[in-house]
C-alpha positions as CSV (number, residue, x, y, z in Angstrom):
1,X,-30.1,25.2,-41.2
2,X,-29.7,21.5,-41.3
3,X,-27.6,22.3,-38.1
4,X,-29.8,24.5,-36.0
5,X,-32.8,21.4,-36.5
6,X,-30.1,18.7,-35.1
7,X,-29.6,20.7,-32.2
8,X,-32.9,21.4,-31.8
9,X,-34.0,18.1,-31.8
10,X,-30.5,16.7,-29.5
11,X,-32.2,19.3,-26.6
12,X,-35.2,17.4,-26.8
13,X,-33.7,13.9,-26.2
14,X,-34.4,13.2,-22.1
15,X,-31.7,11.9,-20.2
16,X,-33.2,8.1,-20.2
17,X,-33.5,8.2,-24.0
18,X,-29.8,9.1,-24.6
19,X,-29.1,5.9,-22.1
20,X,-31.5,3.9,-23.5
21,X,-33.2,3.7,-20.4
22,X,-37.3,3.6,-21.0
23,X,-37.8,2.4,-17.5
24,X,-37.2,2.0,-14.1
25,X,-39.3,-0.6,-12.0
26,X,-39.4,-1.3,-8.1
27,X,-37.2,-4.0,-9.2
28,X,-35.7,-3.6,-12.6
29,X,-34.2,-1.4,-15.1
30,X,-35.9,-1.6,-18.5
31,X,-34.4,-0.9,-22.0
32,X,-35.4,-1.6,-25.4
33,X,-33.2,-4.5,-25.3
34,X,-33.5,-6.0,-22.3
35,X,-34.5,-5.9,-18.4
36,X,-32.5,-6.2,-16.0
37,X,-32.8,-6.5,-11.8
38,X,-29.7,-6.3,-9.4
39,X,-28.5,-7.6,-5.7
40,X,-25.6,-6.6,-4.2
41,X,-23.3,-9.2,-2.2
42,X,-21.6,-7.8,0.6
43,X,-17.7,-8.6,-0.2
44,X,-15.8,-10.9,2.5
45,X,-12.0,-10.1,2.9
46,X,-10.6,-13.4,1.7
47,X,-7.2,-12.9,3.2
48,X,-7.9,-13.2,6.4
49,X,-10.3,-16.8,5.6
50,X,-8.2,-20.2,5.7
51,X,-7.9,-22.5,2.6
52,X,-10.6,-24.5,3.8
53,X,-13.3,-21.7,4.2
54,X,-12.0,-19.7,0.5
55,X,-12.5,-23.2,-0.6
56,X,-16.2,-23.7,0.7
57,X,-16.7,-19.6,-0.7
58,X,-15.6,-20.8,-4.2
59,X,-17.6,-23.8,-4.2
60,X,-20.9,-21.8,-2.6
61,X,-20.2,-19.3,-6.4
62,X,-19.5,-22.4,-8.5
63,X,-23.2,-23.6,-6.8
64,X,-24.8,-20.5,-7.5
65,X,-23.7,-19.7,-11.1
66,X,-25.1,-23.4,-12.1
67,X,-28.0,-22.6,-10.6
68,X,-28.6,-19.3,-11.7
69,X,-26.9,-19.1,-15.9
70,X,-28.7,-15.8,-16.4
71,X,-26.4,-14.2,-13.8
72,X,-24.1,-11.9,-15.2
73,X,-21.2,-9.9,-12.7
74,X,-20.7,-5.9,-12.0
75,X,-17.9,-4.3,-10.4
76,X,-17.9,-0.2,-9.7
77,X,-17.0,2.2,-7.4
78,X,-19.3,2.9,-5.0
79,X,-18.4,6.6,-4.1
80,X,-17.6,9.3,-6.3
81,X,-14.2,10.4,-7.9
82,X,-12.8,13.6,-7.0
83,X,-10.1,13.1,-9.7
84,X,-11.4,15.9,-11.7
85,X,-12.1,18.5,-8.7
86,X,-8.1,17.6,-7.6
87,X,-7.4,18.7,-11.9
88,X,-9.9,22.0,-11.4
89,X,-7.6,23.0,-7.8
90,X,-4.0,21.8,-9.8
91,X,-4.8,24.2,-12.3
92,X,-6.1,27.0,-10.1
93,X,-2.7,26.5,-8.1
94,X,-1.1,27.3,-11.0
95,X,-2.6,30.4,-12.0
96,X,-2.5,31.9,-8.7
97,X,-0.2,34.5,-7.2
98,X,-1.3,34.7,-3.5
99,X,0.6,32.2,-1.7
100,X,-2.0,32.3,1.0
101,X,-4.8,30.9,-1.1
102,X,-2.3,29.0,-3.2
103,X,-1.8,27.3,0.4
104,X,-5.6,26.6,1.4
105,X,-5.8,25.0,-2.2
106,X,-3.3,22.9,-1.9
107,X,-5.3,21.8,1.7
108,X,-7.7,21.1,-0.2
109,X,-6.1,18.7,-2.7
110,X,-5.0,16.9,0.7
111,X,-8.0,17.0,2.0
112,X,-9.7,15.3,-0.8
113,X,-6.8,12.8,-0.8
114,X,-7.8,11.7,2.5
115,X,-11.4,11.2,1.7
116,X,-10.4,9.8,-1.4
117,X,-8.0,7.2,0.5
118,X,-10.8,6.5,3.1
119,X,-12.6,5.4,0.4
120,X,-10.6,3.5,-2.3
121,X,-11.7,0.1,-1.0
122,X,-15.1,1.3,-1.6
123,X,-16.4,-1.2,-4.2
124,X,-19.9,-2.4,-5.2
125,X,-20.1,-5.6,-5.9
126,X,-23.7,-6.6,-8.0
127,X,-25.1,-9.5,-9.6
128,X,-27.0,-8.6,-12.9
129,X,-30.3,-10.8,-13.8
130,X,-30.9,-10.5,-17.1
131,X,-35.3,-11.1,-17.1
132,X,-35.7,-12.4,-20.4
133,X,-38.9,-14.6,-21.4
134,X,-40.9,-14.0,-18.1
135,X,-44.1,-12.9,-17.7
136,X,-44.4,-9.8,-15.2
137,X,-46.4,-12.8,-12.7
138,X,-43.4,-14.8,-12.8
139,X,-41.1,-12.1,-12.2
140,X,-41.4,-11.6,-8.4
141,X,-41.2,-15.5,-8.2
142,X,-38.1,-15.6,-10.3
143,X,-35.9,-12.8,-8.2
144,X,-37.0,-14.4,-5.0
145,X,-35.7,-17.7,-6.0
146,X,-32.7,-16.5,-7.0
147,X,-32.0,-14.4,-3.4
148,X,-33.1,-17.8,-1.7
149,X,-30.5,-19.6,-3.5
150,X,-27.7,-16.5,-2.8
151,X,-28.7,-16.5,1.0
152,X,-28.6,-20.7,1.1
153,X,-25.2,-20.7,-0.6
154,X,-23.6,-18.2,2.7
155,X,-24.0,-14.8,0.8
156,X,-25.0,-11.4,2.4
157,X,-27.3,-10.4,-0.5
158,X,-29.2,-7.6,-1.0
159,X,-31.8,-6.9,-3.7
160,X,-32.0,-3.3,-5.3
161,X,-35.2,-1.5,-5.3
162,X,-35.7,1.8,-7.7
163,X,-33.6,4.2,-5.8
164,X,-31.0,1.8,-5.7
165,X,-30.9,1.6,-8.8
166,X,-31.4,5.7,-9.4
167,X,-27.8,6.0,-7.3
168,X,-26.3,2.7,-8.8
169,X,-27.0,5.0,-12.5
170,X,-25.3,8.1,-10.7
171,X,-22.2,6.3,-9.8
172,X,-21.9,4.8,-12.9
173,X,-22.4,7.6,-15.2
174,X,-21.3,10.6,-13.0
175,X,-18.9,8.8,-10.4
176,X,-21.4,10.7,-7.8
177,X,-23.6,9.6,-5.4
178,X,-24.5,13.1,-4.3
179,X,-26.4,13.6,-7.1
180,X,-30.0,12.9,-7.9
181,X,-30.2,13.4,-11.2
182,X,-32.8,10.4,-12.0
183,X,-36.3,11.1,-11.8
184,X,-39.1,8.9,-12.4
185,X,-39.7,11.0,-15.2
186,X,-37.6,13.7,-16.9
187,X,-37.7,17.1,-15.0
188,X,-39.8,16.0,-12.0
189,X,-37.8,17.5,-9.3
190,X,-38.1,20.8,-10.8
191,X,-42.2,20.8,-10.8
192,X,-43.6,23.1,-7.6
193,X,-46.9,21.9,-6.9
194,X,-49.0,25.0,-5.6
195,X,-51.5,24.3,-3.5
């Protein structure tokens, strides 16, 4: 009995809740912890900048991060994984006995290579604001200041908005950035308005 009531009560948990997620804003996501807003800096291949400008880059972060203490770092992929799709095809090669769809499968595990290898260099880079002790007036004032000091210190910066941060939470937990899977609230994409 005891059982049958956990489940029960597991199927009514919403997505958010088992993340610990009880909001997201135009410009931050909200636990019962903390808040939290995000900007993404656009990555510059260092290897091809001489000492003198990797220099200037390292000073420009040094600038920043003793201007800004609340900023904390994020690194993640930015496209999905298809590790587990290439598992789902390995075994299905296995198990089959047509060496003509044997074939196409293993086309498939190439083809996924390739996308897979088009994309490997596909990182996110984000900058993590933790918003602690601000009123929700000071807020917008805060964020912008921060972005003016990114942008003054040479960095490509971008701040996320809500959906942003909908498909940053897909990557993360799913490794997909296909899916939508985070309403503004629970189930919302499945309501049909009839009008």
């Amino acid at each position: 009995m005891e059982v049958i009531v956990k489940k029960k009560n597991q199927e009514q948990i919403s997505t958010r809740q088992l993340m610990g997620v009880t909001e997201i804003t135009e410009y931050s996501l909200k636990t019962a912890s903390s808040e939290a807003a995000f900007f993404s800096i656009k990555p510059c291949n260092i290897s091809i900048l001489s000492e003198e400008s990797l220099s200037g880059k390292i000073y420009s972060l040094m600038s920043v991060l003793k201007g800004v203490a609340e900023i904390e770092f994020l690194c993640l992929n930015s496209r999905e994984s298809f590790e587990g799709n290439k598992s789902f095809l390995r075994s299905r090669i296995a198990a089959e006995s047509n060496p003509a769809v044997r074939s196409l499968l293993e086309q498939d595990i190439q083809y996924l290579d390739h996308i897979q290898a088009q994309t490997a260099t596909a990182r996110e880079f984000l900058l993590v604001v933790r918003l602690r002790n601000l009123k929700d007036k000071e807020i917008y004032s805060h964020l912008n200041r921060i972005e003016k000091i990114l942008t003054e210190n040479s960095f490509a910066v971008r701040r996320y908005g809500r959906e942003d941060i909908k498909t940053l939470l897909a990557v993360y937990y799913e490794q997909n950035v296909t899916t939508e899977i985070f309403d503004n609230h629970d189930g919302e994409r499945w309501i049909i308005n009839e009008r």
